[in-house]
N, C-alpha and C positions, 0 to 999 in steps of 0.2 A: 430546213437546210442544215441547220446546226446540228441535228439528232441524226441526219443523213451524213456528213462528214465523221461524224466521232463513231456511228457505225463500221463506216469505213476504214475509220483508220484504228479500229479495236485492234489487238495483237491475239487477241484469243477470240475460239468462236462457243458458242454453246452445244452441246450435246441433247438436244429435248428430248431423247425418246426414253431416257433413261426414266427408273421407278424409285419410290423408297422403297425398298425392299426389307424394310427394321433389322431383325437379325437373322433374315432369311440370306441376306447378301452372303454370312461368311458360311452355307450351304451350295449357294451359287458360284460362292469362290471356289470352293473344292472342287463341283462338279469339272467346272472350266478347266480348272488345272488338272485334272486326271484328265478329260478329255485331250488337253494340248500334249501329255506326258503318253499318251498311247498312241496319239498322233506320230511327235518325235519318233516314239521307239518303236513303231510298226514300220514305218517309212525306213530310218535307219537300217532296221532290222535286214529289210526285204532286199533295199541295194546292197547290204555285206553281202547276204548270201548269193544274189547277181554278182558281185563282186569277187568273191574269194571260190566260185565255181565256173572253171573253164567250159564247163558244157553251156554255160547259159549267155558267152560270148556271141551272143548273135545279136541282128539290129534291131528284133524286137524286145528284147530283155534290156540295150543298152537306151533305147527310146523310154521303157518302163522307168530305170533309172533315172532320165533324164523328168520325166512323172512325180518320180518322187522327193528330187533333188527341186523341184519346182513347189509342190506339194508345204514343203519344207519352209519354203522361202514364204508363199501364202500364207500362210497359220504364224508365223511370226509377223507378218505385219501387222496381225489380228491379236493374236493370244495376248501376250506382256501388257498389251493399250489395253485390251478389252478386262484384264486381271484387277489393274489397276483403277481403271475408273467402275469397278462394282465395289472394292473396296472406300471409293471415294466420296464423301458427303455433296463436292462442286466438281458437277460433271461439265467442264472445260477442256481445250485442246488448244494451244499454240497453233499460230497461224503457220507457220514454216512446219510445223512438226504435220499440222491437217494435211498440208500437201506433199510431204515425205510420205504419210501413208494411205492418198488416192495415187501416188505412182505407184506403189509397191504394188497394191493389191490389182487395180487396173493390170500392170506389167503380169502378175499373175495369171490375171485372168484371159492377157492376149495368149501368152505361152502355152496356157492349158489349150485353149480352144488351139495352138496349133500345132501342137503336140499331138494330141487325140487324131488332127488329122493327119499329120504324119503316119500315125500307127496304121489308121484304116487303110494309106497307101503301103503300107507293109503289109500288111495282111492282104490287099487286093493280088499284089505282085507274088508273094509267096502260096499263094492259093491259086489264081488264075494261070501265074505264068513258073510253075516251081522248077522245071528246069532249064529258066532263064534267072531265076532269084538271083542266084548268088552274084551274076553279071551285070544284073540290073541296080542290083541293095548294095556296092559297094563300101568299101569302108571308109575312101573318101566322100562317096556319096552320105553316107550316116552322118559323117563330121561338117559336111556343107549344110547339111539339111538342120540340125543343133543349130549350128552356128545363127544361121538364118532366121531360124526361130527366136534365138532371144536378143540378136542385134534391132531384128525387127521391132519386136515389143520395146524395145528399152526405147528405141529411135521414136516409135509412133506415139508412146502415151508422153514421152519427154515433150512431144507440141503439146499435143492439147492441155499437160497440165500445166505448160508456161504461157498458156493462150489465157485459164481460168485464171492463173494468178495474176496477171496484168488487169481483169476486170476490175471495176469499183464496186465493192457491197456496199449495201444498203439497211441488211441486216444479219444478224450475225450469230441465231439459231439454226441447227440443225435437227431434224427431226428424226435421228439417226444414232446408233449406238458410238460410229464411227464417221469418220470420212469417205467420201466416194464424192464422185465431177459432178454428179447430176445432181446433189445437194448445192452444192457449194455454188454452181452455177446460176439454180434459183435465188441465192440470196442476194445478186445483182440487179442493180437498179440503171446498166447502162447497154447497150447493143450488145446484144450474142450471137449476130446474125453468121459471123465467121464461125465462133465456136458449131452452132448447130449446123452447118455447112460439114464443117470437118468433122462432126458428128458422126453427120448421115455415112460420111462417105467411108470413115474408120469403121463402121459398121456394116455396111456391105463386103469393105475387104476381110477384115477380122470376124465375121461373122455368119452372113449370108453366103459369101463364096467358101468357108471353108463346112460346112452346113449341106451346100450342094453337092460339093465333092464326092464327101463322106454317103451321103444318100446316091451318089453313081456307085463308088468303091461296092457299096454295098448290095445295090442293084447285079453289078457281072459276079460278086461272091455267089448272090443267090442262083443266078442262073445256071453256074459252074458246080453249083450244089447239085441243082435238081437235075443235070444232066449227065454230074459225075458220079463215081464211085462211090462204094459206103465207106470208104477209106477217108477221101474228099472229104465227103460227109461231117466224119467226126473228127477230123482237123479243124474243118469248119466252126465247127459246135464247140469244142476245147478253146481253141483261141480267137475266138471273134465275141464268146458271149459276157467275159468280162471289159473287155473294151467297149463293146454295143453298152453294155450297162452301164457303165463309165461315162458313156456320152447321153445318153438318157439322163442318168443322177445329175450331172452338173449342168445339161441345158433346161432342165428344169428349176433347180438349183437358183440361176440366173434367171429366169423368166418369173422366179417369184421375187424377188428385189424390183423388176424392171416393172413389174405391173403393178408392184404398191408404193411404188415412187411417182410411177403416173396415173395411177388412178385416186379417186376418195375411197381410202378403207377404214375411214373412222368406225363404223362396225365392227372391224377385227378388234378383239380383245387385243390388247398391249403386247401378250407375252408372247403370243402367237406370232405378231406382227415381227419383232423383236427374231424372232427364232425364223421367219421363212427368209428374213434378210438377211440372217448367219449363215445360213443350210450350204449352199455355195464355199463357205471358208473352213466349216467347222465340220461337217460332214462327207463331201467328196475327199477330204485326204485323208479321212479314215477310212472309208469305200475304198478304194482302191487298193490297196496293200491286203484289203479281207477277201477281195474277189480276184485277185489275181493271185491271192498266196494261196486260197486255197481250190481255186479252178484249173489251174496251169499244170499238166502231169511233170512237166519238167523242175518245175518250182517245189511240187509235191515232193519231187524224189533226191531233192536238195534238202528238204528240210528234215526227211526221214536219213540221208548221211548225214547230217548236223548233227542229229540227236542220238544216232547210233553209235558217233566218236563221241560226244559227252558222259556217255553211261560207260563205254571202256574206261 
């Protein structure tokens, strides 16, 4: 009972999945931090040029933006934490600071997922229905639909991360580079029966419905393909194959965290392990900005005037 209260009332939680890395760590620091510094400056990069070109004022370019302005926010709740405890001999985390960053990255990860479906309804209406787009895709509409997105997210992970931190722990490792709910959950020794309720059900909304949407969206693109024009066609093909990719990378992404959180992968080597539970943080916001900067003809032809006014 004594070892169960002082659990409890730890201020800091452990980090187990971390390695001694000797003096591989300041190898691993570098990697990390160029990756986080290509991150920033691709991301950056790709909204100026969205930004400072009036041709690309449209609601699929300002949704991109909104991509990567998201993208952005991910990779910093991740990077700075993740920099510092490879540098760190005690891999520890504050208890207020754990749960500042399972909001952040959660809030992330509702945003993306509805985000990406956002776009596919962009992409449905401007494909399926293009001379109703412009009446349909309004500009109020773009700024409800933003809106909604990240009031949403902010609103939804705000329960359940003040649902986790009202529980009692019991212990106070995590098997984890970082924080996330579904750690932190496990180390409870009292009823989660609400938490797994609001679970299930944050997960059919934020997950399963926008999942099936995206695979209808998808469905009347293709039919509107094989019926339409070769025009159709390769509008199609141009601007649905970075987004399709985009939603492939990152629901995979997340399906490799979610199946080695619940399943036994003590088999997996460490580093592996390590690396399929980043892929989602560390790899989708550099995807995106590679596949939409260099797939998008209009993105194309922004970044060839970029460089043609830098050489005068």
């Amino acid at each position: 009972m004594q070892m169960m209260l002082n659990s409890t009332l730890a201020p800091y939680l452990i980090l187990g999945a971390y390695f001694d890395a000797k003096q591989l760590k300041y190898l691993l620091f570098m990697i990390v931090l160029c990756m986080y510094i290509l991150i920033i400056g691709s991301n950056v990069l790709l909204s100026g040029v969205i930004g400072f070109n009036r041709s690309l004022h449209e609601p699929m370019y300002v949704f991109l933006c909104v991509l990567c302005a998201n993208q952005l926010f991910g990779s910093t709740s991740l990077f700075p934490f993740l920099l510092l405890q490879i540098l760190s001999d005690v891999h520890t985390v504050s208890v207020p600071f754990c749960f500042l960053q399972v909001y952040c990255i959660h809030t992330y990860l509702s945003i993306e997922f509805f985000n990406l479906t956002i776009m596919s309804y962009d992409r449905y209406l401007a494909i399926c229905h293009p001379l109703q787009y412009h009446s349909l895709m309004t500009v109020r509409k773009v700024v409800a639909l933003i809106v909604a997105e990240w009031v949403t997210s902010f609103l939804g992970v705000s329960i359940f991360t003040s649902m986790s931190f009202s529980l009692h722990r019991c212990r106070n490792v995590i098997d984890k580079v970082f924080c996330n709910n579904y750690s932190i959950v496990q180390l409870t020794c009292s009823d989660t029966t609400s938490n797994n309720i609001y679970g299930l059900v944050s997960t059919v909304v934020g997950t399963v419905c926008p999942v099936i949407f995206i695979l209808y969206t998808y469905m009347k693109i293709l039919k509107v393909c094989y019926y339409g024009s070769k025009q159709t066609q390769q509008k199609a093909v141009s601007t649905c194959t970075p987004h399709l990719a985009s939603i492939i990378n990152f629901f995979f992404g997340v399906c490799f965290d979610i199946l080695q959180s619940r399943f036994n992968t003590n088999y997996i080597p460490n580093i592996v392990k390590i690396f399929l539970s980043l892929y989602f943080l560390m790899c989708q916001p550099l995807f995106n900005p590679v596949m939409y900067g260099l797939n998008l003809s209009k993105i194309q032809q922004a970044w060839k005037k970029l460089f043609s006014v830098r050489r005068r």
